[in-house]
Structure formats: C-alpha cells, structure tokens
N, CA, C and O atoms as a GROMACS GRO file, in nm:
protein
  544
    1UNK      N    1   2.370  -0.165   4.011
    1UNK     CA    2   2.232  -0.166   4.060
    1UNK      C    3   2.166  -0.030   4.040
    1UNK      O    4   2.054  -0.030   3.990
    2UNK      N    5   2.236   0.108   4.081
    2UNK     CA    6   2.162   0.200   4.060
    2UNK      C    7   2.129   0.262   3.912
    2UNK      O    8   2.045   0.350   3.890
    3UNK      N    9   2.214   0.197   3.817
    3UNK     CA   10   2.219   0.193   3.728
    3UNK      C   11   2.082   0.105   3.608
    3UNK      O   12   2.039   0.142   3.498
    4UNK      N   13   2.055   0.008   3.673
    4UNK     CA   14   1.946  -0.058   3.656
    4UNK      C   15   1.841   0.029   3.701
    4UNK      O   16   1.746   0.053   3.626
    5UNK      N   17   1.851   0.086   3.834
    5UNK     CA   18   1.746   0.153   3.899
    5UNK      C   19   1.719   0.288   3.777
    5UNK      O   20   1.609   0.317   3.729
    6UNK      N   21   1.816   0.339   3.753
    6UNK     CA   22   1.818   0.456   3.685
    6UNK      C   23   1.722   0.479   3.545
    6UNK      O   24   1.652   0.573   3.509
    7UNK      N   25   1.772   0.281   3.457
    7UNK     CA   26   1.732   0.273   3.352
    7UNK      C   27   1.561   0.247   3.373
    7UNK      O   28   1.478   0.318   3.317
    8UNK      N   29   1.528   0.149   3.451
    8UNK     CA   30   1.371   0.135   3.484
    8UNK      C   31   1.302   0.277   3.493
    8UNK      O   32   1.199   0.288   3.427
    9UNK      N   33   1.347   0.395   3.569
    9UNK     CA   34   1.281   0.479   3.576
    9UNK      C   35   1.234   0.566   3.477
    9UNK      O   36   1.123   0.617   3.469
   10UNK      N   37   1.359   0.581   3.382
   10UNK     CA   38   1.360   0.645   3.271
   10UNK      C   39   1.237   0.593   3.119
   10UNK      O   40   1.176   0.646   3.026
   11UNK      N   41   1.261   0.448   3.184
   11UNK     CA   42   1.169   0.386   3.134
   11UNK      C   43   1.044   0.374   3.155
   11UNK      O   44   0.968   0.349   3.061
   12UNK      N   45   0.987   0.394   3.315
   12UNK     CA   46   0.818   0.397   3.334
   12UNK      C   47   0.812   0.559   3.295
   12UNK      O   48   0.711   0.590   3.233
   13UNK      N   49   0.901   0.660   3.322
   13UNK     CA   50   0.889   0.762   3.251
   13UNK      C   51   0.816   0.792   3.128
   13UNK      O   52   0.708   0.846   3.104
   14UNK      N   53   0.934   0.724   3.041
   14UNK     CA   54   0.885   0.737   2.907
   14UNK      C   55   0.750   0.667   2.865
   14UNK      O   56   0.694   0.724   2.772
   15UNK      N   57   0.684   0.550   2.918
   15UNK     CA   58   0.585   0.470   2.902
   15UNK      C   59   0.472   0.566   3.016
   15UNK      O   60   0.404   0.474   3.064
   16UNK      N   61   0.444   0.635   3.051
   16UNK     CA   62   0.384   0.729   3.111
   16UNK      C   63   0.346   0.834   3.039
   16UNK      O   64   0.229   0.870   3.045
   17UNK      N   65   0.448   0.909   2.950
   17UNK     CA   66   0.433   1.012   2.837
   17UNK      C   67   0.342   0.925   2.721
   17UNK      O   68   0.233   0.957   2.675
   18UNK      N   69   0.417   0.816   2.691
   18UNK     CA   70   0.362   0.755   2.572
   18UNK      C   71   0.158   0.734   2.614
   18UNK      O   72   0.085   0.754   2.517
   19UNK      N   73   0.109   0.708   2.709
   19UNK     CA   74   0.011   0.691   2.730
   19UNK      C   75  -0.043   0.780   2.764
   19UNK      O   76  -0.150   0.737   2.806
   20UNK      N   77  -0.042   0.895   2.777
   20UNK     CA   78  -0.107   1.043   2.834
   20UNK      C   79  -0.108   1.066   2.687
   20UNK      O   80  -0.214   1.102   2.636
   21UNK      N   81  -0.006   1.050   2.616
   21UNK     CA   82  -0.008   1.148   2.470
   21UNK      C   83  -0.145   1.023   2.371
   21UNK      O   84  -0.232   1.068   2.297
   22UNK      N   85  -0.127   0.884   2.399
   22UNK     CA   86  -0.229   0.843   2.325
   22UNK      C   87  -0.367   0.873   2.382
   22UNK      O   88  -0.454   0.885   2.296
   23UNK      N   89  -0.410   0.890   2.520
   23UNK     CA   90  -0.523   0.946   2.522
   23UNK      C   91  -0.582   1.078   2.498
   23UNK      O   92  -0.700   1.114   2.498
   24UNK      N   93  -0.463   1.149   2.473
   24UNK     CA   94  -0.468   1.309   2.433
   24UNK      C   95  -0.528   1.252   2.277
   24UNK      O   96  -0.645   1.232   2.245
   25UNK      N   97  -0.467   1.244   2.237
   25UNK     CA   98  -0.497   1.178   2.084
   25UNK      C   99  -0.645   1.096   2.044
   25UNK      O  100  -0.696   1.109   1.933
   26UNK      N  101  -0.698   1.017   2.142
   26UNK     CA  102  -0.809   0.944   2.157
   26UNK      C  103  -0.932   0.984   2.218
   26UNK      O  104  -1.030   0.911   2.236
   27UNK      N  105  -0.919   1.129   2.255
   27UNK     CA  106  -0.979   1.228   2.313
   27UNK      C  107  -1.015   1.324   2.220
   27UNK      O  108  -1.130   1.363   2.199
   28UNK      N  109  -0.904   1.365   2.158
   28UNK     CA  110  -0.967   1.452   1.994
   28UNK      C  111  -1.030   1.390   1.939
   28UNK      O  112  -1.149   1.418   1.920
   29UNK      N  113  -0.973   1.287   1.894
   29UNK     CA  114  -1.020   1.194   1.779
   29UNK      C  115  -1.198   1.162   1.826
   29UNK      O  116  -1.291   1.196   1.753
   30UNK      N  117  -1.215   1.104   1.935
   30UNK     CA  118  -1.392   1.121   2.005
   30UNK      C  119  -1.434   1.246   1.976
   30UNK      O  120  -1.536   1.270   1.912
   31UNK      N  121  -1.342   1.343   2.031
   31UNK     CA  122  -1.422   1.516   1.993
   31UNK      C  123  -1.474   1.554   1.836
   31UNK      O  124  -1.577   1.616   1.805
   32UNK      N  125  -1.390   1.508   1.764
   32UNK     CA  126  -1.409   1.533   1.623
   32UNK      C  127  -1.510   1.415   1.541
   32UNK      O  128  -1.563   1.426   1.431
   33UNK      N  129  -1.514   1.320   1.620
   33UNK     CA  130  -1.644   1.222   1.576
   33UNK      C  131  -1.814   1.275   1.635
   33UNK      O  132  -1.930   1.248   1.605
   34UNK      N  133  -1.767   1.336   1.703
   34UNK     CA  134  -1.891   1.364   1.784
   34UNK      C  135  -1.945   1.516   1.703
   34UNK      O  136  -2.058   1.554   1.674
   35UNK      N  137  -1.808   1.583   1.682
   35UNK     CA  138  -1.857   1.681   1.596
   35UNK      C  139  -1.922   1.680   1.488
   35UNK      O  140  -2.016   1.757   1.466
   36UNK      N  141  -1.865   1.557   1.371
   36UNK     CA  142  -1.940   1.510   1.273
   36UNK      C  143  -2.082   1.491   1.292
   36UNK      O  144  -2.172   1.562   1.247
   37UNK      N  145  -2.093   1.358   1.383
   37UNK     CA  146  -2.227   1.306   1.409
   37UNK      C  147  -2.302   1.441   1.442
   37UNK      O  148  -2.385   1.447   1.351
   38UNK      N  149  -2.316   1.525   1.502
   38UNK     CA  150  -2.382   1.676   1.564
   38UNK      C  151  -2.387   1.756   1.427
   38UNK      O  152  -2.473   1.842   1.406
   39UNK      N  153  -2.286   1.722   1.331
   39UNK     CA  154  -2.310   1.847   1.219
   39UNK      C  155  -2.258   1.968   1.271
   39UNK      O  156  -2.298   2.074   1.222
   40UNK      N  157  -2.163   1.968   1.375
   40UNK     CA  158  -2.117   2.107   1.418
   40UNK      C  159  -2.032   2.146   1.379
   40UNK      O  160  -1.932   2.097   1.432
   41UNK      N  161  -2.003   2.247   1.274
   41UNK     CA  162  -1.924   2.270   1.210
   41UNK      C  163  -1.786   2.326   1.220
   41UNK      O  164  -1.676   2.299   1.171
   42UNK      N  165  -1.872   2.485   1.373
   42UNK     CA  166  -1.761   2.519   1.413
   42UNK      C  167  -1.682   2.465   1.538
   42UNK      O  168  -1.567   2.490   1.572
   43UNK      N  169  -1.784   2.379   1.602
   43UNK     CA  170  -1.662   2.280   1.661
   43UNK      C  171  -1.543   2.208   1.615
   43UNK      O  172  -1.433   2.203   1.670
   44UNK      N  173  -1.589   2.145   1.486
   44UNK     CA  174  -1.506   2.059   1.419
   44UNK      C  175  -1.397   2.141   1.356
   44UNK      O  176  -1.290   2.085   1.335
   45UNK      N  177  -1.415   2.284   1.319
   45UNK     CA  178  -1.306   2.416   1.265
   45UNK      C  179  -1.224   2.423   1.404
   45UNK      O  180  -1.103   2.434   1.387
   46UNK      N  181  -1.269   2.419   1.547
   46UNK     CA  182  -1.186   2.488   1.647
   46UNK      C  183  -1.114   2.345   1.670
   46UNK      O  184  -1.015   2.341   1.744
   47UNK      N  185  -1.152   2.252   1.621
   47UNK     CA  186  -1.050   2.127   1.707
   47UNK      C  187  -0.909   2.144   1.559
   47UNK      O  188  -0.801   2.084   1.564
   48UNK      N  189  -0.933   2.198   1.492
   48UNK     CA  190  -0.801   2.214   1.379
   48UNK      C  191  -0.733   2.309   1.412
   48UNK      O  192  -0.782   2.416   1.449
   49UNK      N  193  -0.611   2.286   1.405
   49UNK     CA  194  -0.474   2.369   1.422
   49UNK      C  195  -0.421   2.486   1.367
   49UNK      O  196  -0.311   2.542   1.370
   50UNK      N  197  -0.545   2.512   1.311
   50UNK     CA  198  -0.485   2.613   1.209
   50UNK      C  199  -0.555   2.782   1.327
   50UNK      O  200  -0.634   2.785   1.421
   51UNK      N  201  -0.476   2.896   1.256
   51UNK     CA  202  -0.583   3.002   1.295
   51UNK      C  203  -0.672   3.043   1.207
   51UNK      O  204  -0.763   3.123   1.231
   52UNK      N  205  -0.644   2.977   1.078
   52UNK     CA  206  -0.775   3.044   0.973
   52UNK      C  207  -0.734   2.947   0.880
   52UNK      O  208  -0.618   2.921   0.847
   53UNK      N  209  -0.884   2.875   0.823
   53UNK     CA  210  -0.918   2.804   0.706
   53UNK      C  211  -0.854   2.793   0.599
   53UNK      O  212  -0.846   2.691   0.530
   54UNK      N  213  -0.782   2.949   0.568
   54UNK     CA  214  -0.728   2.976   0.443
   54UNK      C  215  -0.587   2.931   0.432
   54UNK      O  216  -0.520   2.960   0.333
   55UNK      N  217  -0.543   2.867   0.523
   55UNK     CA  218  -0.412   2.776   0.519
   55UNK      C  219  -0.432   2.683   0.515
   55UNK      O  220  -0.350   2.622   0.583
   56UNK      N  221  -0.540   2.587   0.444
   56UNK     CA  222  -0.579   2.504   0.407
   56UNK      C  223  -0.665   2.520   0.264
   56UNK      O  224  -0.721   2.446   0.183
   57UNK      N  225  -0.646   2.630   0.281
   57UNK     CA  226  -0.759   2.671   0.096
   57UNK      C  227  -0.884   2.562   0.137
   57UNK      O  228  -0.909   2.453   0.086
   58UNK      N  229  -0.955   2.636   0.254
   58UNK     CA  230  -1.126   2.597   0.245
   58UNK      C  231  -1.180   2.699   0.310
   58UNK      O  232  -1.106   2.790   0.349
   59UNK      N  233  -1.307   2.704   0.332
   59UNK     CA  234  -1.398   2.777   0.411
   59UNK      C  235  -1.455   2.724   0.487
   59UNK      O  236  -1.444   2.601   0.486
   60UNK      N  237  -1.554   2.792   0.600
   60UNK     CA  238  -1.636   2.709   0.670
   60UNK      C  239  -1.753   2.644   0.566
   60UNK      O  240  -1.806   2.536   0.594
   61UNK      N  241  -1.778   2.699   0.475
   61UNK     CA  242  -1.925   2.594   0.403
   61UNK      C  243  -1.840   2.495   0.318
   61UNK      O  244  -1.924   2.438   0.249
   62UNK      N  245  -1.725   2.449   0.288
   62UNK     CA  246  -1.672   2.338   0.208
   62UNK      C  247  -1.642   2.293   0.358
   62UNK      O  248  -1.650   2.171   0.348
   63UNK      N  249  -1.616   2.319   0.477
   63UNK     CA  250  -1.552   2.206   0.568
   63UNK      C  251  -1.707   2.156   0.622
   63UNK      O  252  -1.725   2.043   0.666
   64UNK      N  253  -1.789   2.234   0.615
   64UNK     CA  254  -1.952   2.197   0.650
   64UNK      C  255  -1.992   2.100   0.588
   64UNK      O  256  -2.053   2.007   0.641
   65UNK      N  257  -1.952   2.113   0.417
   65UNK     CA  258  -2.029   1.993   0.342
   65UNK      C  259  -1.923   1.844   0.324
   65UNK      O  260  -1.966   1.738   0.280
   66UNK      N  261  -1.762   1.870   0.373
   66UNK     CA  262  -1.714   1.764   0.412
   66UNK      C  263  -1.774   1.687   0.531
   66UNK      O  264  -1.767   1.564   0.538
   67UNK      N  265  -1.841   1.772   0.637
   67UNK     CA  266  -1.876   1.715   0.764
   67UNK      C  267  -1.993   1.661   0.723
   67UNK      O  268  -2.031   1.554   0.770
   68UNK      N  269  -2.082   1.745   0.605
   68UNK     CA  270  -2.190   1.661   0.562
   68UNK      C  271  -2.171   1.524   0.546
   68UNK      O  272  -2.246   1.442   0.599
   69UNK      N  273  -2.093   1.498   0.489
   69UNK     CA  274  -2.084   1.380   0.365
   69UNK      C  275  -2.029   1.282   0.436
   69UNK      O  276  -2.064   1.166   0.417
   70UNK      N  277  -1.902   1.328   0.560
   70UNK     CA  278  -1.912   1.183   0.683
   70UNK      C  279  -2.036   1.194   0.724
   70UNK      O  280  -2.110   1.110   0.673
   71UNK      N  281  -2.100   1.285   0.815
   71UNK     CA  282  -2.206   1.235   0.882
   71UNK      C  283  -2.266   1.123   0.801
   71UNK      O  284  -2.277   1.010   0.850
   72UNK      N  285  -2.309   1.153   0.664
   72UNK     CA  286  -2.437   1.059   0.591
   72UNK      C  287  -2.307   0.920   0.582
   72UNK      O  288  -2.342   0.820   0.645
   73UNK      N  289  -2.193   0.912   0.524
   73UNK     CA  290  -2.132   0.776   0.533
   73UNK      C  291  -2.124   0.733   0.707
   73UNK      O  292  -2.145   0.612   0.710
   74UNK      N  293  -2.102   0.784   0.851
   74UNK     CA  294  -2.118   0.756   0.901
   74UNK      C  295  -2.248   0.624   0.925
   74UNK      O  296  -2.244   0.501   0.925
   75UNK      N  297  -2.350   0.718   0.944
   75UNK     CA  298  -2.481   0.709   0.944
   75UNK      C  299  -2.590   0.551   0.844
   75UNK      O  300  -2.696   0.487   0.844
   76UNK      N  301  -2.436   0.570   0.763
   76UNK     CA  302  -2.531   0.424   0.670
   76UNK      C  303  -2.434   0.313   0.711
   76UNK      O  304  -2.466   0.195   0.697
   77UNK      N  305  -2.331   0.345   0.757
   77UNK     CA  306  -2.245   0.214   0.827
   77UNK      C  307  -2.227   0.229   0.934
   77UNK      O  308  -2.137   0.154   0.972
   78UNK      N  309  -2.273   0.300   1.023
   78UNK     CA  310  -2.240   0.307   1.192
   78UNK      C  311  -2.376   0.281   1.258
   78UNK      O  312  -2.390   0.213   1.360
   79UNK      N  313  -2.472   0.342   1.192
   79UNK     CA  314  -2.612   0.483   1.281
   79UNK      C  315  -2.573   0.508   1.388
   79UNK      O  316  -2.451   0.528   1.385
   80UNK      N  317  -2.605   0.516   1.463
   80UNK     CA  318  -2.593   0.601   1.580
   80UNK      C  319  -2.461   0.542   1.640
   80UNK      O  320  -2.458   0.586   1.755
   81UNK      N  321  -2.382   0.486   1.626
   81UNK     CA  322  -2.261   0.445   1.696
   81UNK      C  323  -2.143   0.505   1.703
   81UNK      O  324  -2.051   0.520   1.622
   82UNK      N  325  -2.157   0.528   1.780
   82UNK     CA  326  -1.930   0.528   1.751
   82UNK      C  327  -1.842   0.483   1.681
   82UNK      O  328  -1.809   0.366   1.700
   83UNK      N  329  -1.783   0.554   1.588
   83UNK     CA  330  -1.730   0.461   1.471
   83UNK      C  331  -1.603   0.399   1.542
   83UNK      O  332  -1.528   0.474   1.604
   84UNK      N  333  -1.579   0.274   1.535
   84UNK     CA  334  -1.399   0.259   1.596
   84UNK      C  335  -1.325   0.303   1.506
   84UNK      O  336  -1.352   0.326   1.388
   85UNK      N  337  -1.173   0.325   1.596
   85UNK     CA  338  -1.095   0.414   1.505
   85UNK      C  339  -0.968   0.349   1.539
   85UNK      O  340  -0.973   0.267   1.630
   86UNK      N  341  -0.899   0.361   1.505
   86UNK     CA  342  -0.746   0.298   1.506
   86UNK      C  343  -0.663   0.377   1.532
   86UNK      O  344  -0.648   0.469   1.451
   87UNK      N  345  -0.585   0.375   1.643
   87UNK     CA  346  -0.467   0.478   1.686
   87UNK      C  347  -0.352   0.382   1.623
   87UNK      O  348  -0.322   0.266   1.652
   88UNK      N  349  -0.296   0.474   1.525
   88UNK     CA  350  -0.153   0.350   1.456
   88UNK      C  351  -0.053   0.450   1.495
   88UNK      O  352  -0.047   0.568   1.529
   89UNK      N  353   0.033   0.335   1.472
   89UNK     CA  354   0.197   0.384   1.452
   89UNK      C  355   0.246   0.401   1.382
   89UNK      O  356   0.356   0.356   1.350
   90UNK      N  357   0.130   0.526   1.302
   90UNK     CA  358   0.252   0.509   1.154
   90UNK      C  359   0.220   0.678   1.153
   90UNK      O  360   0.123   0.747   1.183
   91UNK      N  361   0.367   0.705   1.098
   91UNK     CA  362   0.390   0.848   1.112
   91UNK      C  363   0.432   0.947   0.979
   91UNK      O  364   0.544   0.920   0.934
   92UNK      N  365   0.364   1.051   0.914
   92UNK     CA  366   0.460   1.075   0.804
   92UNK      C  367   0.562   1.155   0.843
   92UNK      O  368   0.583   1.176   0.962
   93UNK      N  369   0.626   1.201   0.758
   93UNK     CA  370   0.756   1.264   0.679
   93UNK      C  371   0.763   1.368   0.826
   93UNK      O  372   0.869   1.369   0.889
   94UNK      N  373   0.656   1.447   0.871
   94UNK     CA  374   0.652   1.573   0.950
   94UNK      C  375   0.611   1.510   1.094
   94UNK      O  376   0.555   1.589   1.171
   95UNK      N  377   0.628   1.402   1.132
   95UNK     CA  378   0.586   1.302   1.251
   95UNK      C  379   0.452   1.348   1.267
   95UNK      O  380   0.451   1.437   1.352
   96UNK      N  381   0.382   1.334   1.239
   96UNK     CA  382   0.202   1.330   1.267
   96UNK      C  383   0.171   1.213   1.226
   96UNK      O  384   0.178   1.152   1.120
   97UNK      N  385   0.113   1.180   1.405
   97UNK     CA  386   0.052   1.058   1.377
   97UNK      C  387  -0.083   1.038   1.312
   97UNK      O  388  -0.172   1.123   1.314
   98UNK      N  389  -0.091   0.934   1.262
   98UNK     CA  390  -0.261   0.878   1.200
   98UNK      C  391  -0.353   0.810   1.300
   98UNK      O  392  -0.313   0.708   1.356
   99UNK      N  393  -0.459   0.855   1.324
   99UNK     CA  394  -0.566   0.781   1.337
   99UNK      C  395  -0.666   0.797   1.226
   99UNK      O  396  -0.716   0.900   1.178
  100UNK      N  397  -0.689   0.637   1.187
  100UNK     CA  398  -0.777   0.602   1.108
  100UNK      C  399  -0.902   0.536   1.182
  100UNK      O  400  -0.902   0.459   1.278
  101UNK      N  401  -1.028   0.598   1.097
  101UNK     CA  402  -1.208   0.560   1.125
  101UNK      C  403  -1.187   0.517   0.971
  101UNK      O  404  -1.155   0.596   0.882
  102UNK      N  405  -1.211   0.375   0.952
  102UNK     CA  406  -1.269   0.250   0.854
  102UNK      C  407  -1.432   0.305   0.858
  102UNK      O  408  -1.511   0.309   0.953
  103UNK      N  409  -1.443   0.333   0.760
  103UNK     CA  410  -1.596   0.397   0.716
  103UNK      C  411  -1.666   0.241   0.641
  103UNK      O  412  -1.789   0.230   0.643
  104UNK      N  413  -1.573   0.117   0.572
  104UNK     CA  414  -1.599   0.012   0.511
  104UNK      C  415  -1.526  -0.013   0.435
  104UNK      O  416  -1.457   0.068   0.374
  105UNK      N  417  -1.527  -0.158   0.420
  105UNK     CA  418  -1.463  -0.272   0.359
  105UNK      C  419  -1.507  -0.382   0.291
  105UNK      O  420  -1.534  -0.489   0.347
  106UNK      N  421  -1.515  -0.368   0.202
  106UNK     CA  422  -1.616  -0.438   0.119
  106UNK      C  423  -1.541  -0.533  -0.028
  106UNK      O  424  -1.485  -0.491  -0.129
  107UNK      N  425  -1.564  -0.635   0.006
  107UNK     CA  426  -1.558  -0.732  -0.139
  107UNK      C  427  -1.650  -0.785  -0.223
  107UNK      O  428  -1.749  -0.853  -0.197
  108UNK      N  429  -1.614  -0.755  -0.309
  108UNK     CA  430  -1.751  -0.833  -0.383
  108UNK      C  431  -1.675  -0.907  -0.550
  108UNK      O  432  -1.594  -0.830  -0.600
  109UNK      N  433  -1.691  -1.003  -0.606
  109UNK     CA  434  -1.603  -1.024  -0.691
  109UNK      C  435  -1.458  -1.031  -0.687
  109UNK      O  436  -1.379  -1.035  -0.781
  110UNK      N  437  -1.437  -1.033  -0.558
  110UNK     CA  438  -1.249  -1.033  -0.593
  110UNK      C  439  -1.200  -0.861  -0.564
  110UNK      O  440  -1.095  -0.805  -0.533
  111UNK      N  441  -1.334  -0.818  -0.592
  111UNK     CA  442  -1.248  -0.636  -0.580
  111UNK      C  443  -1.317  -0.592  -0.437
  111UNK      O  444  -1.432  -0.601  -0.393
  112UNK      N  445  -1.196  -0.543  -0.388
  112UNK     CA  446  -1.201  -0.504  -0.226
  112UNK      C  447  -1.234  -0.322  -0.265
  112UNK      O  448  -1.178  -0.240  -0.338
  113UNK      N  449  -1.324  -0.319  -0.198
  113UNK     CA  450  -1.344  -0.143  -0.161
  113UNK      C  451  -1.310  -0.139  -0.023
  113UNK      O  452  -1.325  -0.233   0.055
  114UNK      N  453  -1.269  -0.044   0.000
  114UNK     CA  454  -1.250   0.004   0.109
  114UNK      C  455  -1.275   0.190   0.144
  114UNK      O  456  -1.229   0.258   0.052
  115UNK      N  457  -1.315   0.242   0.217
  115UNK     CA  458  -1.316   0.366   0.253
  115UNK      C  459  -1.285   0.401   0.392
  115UNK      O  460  -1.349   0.344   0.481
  116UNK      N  461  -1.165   0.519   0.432
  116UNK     CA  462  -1.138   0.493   0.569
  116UNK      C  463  -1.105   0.638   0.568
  116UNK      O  464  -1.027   0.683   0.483
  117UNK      N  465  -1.181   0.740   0.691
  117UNK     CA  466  -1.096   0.899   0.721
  117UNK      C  467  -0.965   0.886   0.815
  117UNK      O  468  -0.968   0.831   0.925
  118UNK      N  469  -0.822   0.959   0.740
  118UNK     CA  470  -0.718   0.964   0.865
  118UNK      C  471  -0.739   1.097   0.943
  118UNK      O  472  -0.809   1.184   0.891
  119UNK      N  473  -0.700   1.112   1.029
  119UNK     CA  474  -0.708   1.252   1.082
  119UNK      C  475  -0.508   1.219   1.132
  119UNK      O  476  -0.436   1.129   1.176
  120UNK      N  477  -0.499   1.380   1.080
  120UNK     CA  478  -0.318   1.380   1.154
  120UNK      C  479  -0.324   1.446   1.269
  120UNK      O  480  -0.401   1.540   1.293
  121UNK      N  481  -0.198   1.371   1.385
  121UNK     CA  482  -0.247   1.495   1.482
  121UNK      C  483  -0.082   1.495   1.519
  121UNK      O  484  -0.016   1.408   1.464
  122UNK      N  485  -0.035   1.557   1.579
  122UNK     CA  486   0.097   1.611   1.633
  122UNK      C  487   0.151   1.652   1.577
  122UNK      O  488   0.092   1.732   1.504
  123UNK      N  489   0.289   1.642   1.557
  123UNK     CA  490   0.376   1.563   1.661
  123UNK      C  491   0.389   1.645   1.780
  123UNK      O  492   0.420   1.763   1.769
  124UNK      N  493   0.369   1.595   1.884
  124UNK     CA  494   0.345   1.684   2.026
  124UNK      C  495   0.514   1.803   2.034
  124UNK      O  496   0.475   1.915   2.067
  125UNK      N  497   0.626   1.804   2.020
  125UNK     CA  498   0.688   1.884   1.999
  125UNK      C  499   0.616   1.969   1.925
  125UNK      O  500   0.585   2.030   2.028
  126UNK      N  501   0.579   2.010   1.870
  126UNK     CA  502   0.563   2.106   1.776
  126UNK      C  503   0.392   2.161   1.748
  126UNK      O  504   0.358   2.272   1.708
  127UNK      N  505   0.300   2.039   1.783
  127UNK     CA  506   0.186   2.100   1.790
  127UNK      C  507   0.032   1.990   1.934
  127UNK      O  508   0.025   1.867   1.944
  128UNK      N  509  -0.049   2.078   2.004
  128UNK     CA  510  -0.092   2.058   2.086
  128UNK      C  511  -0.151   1.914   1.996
  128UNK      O  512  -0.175   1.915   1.875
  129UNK      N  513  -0.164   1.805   2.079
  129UNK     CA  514  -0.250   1.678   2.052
  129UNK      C  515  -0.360   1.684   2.087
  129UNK      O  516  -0.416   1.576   2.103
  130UNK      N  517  -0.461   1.850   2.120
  130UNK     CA  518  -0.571   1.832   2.081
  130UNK      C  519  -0.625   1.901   2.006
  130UNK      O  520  -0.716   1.980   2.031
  131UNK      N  521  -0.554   1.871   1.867
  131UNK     CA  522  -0.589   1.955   1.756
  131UNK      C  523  -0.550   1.882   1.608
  131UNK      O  524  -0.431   1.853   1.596
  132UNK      N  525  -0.624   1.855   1.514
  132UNK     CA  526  -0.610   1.764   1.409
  132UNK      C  527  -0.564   1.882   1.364
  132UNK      O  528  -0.602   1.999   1.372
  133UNK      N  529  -0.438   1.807   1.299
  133UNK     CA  530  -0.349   1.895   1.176
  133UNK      C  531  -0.357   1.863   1.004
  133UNK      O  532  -0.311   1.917   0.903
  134UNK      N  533  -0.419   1.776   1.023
  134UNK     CA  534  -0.493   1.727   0.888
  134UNK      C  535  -0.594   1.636   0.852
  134UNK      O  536  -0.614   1.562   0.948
  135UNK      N  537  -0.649   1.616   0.779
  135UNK     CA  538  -0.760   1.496   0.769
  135UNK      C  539  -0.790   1.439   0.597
  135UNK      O  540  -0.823   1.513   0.504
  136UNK      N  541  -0.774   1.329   0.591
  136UNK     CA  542  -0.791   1.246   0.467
  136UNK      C  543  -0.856   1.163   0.419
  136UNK      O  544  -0.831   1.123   0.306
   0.00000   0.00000   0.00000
C-alpha cells in the first residue's frame, strides 16, 4: 500500500512539473508573438537565449527585418489575432522542444503549401523556458 502511495505521488509530482514547464513555454511563445505583432525588436532579441546576436551570425536589423516579414505574413492570415500555435512533443537531437505557429496551408491542384514558424525552447535542464533558443 505505501508503496502504491509512494508511486501516485511521484506521479502527481511529475504531472505538476510537466504542466508548469508547458505554461512556461506557452507564455514565451505569447511573449514572442506579441513581440512580432508590436514590431519590437528588442523585446523579441531579450526573449532569446543568447548574450549577443553574434552566436547566431545576425544583428539587430536582420532579426528586425525577420520580425518584419512575420508581422506582414502574420497580418495577411491572422490580422489582428493571435496566431494559434502548437505546443508538440517533438524534440530534437539537443531536447528543445518545438512550438509551431502554422502561418498557412494551402492546396490548390493537388500541391499543398504550407508555411509554419518553430520556435525551440529548452530543454529546462540546461536552459530557462523563457527564452527561445532557436526559431525556424
């Protein structure tokens, strides 16, 4: 019995972490949409993990005119909305998880377009979950 008792706990435990860490995650991910939509550039630089740009080989005016270029795809498939975004379970090689924003999906003829931004964020060992560690 205490043994059962032991395992349940360990278990709302772990299902307690798991849900603090997805709203940590669903909390950036809003911060960094909102940054887009605003055009704020250096908001959208301080929610990244890095201490300087150049470990990413960009600057602030190439991460400006990336933020450009969602805002305007935002903007012709959202307007003013909130884009939904997808918290998945899929993790690469360095455990950072994906959330994906579907920018569109489109068929026409048989040929599917699609366009979608990931943003990486964790893996909480190793880096704060409110800070995108990459974006695609």
């Amino acid at each position: 019995m205490r043994l059962l008792n032991l395992t349940f706990l360990c278990f709302a435990l772990s299902s307690c972490s798991s849900k603090s860490q997805t709203a940590q995650i669903k909390q950036t991910t809003i911060e960094a949409i909102d940054a887009i939509q605003k055009l704020n550039t250096s908001r959208f630089i301080s929610l990244t993990g890095r201490r300087s740009l150049n470990e990413i080989s960009k600057t602030e005016e190439m991460v400006g005119l990336d933020i450009i270029s969602f805002k305007q795809l935002f903007e012709s498939n959202f307007g003013s909305e909130i884009p939904l975004f997808i918290i998945t379970e899929t993790y690469n090689s360095l455990g950072q998880r994906r959330v994906m924003i579907p920018i569109f999906n489109k068929s026409k003829a048989g040929v599917v377009n699609s366009l979608h931004l990931n943003l990486l964020i964790g893996p909480p060992d190793f880096f704060s979950l409110d800070k995108l560690q990459d974006m695609r």
